[in-house]
C-alpha positions as MATLAB code, in Angstrom:
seq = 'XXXXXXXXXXXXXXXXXXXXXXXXXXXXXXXXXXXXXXXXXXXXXXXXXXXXXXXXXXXXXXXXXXXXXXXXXXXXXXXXXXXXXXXXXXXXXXXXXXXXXXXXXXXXXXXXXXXXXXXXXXXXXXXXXXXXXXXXXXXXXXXXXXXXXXXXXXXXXXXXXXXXXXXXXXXXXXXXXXXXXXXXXXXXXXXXXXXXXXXXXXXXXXXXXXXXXXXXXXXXXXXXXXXXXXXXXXXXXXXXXXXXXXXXXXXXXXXXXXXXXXXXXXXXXXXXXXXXXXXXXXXXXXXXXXXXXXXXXXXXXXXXXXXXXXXXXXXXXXXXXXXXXXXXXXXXXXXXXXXXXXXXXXXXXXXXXXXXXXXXXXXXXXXXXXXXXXXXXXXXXXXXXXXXXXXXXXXXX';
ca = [
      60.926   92.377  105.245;
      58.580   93.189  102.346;
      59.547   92.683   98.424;
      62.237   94.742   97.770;
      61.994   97.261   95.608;
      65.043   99.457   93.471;
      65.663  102.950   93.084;
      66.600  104.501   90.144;
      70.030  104.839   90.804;
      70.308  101.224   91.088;
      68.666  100.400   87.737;
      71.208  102.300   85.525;
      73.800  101.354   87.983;
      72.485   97.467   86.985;
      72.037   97.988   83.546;
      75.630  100.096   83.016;
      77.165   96.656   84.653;
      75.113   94.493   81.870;
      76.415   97.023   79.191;
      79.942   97.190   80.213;
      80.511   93.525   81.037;
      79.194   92.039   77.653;
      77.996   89.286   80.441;
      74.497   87.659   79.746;
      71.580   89.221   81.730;
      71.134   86.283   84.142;
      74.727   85.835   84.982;
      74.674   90.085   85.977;
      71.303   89.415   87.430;
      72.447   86.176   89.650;
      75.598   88.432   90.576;
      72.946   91.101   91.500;
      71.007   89.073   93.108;
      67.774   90.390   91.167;
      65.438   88.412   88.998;
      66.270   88.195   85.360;
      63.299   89.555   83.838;
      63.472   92.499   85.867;
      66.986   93.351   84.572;
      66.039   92.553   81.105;
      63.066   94.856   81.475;
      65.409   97.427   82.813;
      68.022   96.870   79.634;
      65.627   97.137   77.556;
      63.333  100.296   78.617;
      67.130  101.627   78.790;
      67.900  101.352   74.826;
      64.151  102.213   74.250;
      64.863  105.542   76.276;
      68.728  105.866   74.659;
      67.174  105.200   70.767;
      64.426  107.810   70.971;
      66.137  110.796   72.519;
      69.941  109.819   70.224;
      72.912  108.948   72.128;
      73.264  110.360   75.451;
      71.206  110.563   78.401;
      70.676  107.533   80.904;
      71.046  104.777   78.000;
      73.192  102.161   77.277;
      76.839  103.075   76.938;
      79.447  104.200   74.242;
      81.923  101.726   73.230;
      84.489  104.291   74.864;
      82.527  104.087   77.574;
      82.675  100.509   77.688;
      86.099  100.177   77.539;
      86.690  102.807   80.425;
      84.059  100.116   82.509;
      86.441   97.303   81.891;
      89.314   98.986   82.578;
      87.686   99.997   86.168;
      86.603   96.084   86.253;
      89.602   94.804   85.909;
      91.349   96.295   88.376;
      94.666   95.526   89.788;
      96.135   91.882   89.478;
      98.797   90.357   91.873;
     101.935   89.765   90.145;
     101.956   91.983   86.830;
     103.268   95.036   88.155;
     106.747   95.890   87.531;
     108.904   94.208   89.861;
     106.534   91.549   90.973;
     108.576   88.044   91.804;
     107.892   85.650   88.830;
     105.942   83.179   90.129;
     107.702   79.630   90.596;
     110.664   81.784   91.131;
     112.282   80.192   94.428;
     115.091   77.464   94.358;
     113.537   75.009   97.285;
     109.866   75.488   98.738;
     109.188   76.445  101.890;
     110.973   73.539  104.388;
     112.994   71.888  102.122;
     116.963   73.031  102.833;
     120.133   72.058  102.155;
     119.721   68.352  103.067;
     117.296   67.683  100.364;
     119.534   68.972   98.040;
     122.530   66.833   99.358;
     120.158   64.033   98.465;
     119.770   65.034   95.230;
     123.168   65.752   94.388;
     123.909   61.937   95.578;
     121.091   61.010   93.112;
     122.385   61.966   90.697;
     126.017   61.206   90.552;
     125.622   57.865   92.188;
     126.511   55.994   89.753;
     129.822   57.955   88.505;
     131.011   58.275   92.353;
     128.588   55.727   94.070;
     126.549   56.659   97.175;
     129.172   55.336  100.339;
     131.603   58.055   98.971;
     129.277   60.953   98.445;
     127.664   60.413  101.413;
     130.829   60.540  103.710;
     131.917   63.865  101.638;
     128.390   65.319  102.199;
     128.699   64.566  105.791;
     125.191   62.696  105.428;
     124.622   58.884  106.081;
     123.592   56.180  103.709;
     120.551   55.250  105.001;
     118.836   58.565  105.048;
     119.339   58.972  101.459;
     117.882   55.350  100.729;
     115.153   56.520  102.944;
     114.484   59.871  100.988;
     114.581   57.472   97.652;
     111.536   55.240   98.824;
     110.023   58.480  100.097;
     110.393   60.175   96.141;
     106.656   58.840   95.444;
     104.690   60.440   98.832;
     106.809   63.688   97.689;
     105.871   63.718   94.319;
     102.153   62.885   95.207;
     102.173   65.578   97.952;
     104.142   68.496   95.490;
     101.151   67.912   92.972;
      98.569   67.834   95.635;
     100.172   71.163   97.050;
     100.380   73.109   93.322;
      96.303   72.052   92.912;
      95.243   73.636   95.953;
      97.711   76.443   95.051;
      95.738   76.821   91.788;
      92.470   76.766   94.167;
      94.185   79.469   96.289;
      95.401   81.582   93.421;
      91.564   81.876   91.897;
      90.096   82.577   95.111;
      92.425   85.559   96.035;
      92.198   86.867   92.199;
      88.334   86.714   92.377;
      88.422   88.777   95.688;
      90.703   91.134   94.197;
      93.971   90.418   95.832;
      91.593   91.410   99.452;
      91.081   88.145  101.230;
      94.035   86.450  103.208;
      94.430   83.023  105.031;
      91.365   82.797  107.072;
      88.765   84.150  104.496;
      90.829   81.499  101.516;
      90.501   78.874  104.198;
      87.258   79.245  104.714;
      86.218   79.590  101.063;
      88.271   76.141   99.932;
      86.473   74.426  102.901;
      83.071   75.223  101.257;
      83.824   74.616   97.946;
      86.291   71.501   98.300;
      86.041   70.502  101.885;
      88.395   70.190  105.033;
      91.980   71.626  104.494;
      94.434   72.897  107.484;
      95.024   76.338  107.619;
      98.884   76.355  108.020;
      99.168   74.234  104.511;
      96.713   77.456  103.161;
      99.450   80.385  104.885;
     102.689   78.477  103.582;
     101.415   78.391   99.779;
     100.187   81.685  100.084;
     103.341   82.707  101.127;
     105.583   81.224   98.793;
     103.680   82.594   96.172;
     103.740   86.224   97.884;
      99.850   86.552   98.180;
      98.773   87.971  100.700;
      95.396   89.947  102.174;
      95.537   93.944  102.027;
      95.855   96.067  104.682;
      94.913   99.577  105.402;
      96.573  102.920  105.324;
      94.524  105.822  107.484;
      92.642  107.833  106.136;
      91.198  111.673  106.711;
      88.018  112.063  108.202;
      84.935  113.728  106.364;
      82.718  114.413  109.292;
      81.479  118.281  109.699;
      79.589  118.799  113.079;
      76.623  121.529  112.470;
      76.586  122.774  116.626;
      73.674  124.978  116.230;
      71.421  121.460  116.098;
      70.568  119.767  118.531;
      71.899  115.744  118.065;
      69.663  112.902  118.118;
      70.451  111.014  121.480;
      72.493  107.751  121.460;
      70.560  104.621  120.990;
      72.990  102.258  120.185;
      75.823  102.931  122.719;
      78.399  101.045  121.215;
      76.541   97.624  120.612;
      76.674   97.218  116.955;
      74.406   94.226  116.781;
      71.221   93.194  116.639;
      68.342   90.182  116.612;
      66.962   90.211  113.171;
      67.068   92.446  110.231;
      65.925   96.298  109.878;
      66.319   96.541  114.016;
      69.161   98.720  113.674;
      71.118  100.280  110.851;
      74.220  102.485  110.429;
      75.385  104.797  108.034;
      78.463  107.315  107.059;
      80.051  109.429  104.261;
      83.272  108.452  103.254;
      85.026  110.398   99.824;
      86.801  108.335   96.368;
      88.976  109.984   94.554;
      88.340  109.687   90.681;
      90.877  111.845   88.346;
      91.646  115.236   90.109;
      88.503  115.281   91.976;
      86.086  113.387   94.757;
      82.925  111.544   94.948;
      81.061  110.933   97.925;
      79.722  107.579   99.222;
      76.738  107.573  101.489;
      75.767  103.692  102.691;
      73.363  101.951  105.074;
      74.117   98.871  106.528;
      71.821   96.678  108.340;
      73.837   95.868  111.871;
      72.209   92.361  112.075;
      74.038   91.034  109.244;
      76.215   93.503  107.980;
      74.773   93.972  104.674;
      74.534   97.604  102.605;
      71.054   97.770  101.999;
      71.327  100.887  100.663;
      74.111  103.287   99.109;
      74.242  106.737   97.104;
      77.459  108.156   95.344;
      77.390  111.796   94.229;
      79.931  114.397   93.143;
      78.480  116.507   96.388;
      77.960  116.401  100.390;
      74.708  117.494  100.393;
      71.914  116.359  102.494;
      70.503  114.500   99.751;
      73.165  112.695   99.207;
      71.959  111.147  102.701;
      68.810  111.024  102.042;
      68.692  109.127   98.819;
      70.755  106.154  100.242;
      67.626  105.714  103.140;
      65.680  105.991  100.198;
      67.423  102.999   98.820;
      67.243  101.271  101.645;
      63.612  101.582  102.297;
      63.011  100.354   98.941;
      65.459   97.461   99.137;
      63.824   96.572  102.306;
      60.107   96.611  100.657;
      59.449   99.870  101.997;
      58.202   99.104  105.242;
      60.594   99.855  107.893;
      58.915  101.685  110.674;
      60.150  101.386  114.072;
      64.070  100.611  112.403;
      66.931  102.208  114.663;
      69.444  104.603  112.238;
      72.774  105.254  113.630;
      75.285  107.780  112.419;
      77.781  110.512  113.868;
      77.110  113.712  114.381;
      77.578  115.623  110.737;
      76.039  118.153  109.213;
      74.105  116.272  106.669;
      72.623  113.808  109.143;
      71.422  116.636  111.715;
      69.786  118.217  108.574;
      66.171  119.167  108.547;
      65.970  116.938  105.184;
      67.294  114.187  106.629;
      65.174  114.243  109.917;
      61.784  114.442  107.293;
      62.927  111.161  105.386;
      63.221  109.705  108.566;
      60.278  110.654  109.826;
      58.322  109.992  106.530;
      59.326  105.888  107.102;
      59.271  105.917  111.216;
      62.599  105.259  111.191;
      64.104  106.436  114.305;
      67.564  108.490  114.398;
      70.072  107.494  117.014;
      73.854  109.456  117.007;
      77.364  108.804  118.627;
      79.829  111.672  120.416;
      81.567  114.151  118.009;
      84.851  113.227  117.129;
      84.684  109.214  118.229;
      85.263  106.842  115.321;
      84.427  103.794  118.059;
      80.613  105.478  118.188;
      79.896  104.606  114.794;
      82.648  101.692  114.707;
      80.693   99.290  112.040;
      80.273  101.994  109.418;
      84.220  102.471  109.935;
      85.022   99.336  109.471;
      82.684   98.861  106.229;
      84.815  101.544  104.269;
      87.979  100.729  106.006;
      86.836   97.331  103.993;
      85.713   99.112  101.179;
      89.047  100.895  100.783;
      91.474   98.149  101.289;
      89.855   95.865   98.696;
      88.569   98.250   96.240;
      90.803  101.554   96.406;
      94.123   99.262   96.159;
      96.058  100.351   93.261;
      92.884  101.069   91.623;
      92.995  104.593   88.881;
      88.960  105.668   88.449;
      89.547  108.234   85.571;
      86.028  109.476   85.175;
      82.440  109.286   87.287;
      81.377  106.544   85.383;
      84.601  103.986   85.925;
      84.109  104.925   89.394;
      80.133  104.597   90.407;
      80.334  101.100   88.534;
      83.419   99.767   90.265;
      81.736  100.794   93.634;
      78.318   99.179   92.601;
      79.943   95.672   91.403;
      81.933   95.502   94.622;
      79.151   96.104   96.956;
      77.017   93.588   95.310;
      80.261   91.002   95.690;
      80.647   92.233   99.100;
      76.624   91.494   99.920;
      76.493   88.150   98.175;
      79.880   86.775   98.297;
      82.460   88.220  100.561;
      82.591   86.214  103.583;
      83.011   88.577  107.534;
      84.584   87.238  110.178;
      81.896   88.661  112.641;
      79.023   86.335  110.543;
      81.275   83.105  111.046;
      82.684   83.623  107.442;
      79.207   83.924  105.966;
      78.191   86.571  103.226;
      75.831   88.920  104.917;
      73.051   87.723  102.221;
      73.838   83.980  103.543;
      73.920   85.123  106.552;
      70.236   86.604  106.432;
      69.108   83.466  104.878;
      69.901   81.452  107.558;
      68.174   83.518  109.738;
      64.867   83.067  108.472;
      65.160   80.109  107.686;
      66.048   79.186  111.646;
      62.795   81.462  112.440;
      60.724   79.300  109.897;
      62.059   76.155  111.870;
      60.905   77.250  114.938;
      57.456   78.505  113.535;
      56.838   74.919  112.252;
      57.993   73.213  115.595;
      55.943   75.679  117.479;
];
């Protein structure tokens, strides 16, 4: 891979974010995962551009503007909407029943009654309640342990968006604060009603053209490969923002997972197509010759446009069977992702809210969200740790 490069539509994408956020330049550029100067150099051609041609154009943003941003930032939260359980709600946590409050009610009336005569009304003996008395310290220890990691659990799933369940929070408190069983993770979560999301079908956007001959197959099925830019994928999927649709394109390297290059647009056009390549080709330094592309069978894929931007780079097109999600299964599964974690309970009144909530999730998603299929990595982490295994092996060679 050479030095990447950006596209356009990144840049204002990137410098909208740094506009919006009121967040410092490196913070947006770490999240980003650019260098600093280049995002400052971005900003700042951006309010050069913006303060010689007035307001409007490509510059930096109206404070309506910004506001609509945060709004689509913010997003949904667990537990504000109406008729959300209070958290802390619940009587006893999870386990502890009836007997534990049998002890308690002994506790505390021992000394009006005494504990022989409550216990043989309660129908519970002596010596288990002496024994749940010398146990009151372990509990007490244990209940504060438990509402710390719950505090740990309750970031996590807020900074994912209300997306990531018991494996992905496991994972995640294992890195950051070391080993922690699973189980303990699903009971908290569960007691506190978070869960992961899960996703309701969709309609499918995919418009054969039959008068063009398809690419042939090249990928049959295996959605996988050695190293990066070996094989990508790409689809079309539609967001709804107000009373109308915008149109994703992505590309996504099938080595690690990772979008490595996107396009939204109020139209289905070819060139919707062709400018996420584009992207890709510069994210990927623009050499990328010999590179596998995978996609179904529509229209704007089989287009003569398409076919010349793949040619211009040597990348070489590869399509699945008309009508088969499982042919282009990793796609699928990218905006099945996309559209469980981002589309939740999420309102995009206008273009703007919309392209900038899709941008700052796909550079979380690159750099930070953890797939199962990469051992829980991020697919950035996960292509770091692949050349740094094939820089090992140079040196012991």
């Amino acid at each position: 891979m050479g030095t990447a490069r950006y596209s356009g539509e990144f840049k204002r994408d990137a410098v909208a974010l740094v506009e919006s956020s009121g967040r410092r330049i490196p913070s947006v550029a770490r999240e980003l995962g650019v260098h600093p100067e280049s995002l400052r150099q971005w900003v700042a051609h951006s309010r050069a551009a913006a303060g010689s041609s007035g307001a409007g154009g490509e510059g930096p943003l109206s404070p309506a503007e910004r506001e609509e941003l945060r709004s689509a930032q913010a997003g949904p939260r667990a537990g504000t909407g109406e008729g959300d359980p209070a958290q802390g709600g619940r009587v006893f946590c999870q386990g502890d029943g009836s007997m534990t409050g049998r002890w308690r009610f002994v506790s505390e009336f021992r000394d009006l009654y005494g504990v022989q005569r409550l216990c043989r009304v309660l129908s519970v003996s002596a010596s288990g309640f002496y024994r749940w008395i010398a146990a009151a310290a372990v509990r007490t220890v244990r209940r504060e342990a438990d509402e710390g990691l719950a505090a740990r659990i309750e970031e996590i799933h807020e900074e994912s968006n209300g997306a990531y369940g018991v494996p992905r929070i496991t994972r995640e408190l294992r890195d950051r604060h070391g080993v922690v069983n699973h189980k303990r993770v699903a009971r908290l979560m569960r007691e506190r009603g978070l869960a992961g999301r899960h996703l309701r079908r969709s309609v499918r956007t995919t418009v054969a053209d039959r008068n063009v001959p398809p690419a042939p197959d090249l990928v049959g099925r295996v959605f996988a490969a050695p190293a990066p830019d070996v094989r990508w994928c790409g689809d079309i999927t539609y967001l709804p923002v107000g009373g109308a649709w915008m149109y994703l394109a992505t590309v996504i390297d099938m080595h690690s997972r990772r979008v490595v290059g996107w396009s939204l647009a109020e139209h289905m056009r070819a060139d919707l197509v062709v400018e996420a390549v584009r992207a890709a080709v510069d994210a990927r330094g623009g050499e990328v010759r010999g590179v596998v592309f995978h996609s179904d069978r529509g229209a704007q894929y089989t287009s003569a446009a398409f076919a010349k931007a793949c040619r211009a780079h040597g990348i070489r097109r590869s399509m699945g069977q008309v009508g088969s999600s499982y042919d282009n299964a990793l796609a699928e599964s990218f905006f099945a992702a996309l559209k469980r974690e981002l589309l939740y309970g999420a309102r995009w009144l206008t273009r703007t809210q919309a392209r900038l909530a899709v941008f700052t999730w796909i550079a979380w998603y690159n750099r930070r969200r953890r797939h199962s299929a990469l051992g829980y990595q991020s697919p950035v982490d996960y292509e770091r740790q692949h050349a740094s295994s094939i820089t090992m092996l140079d040196l012991v060679a």
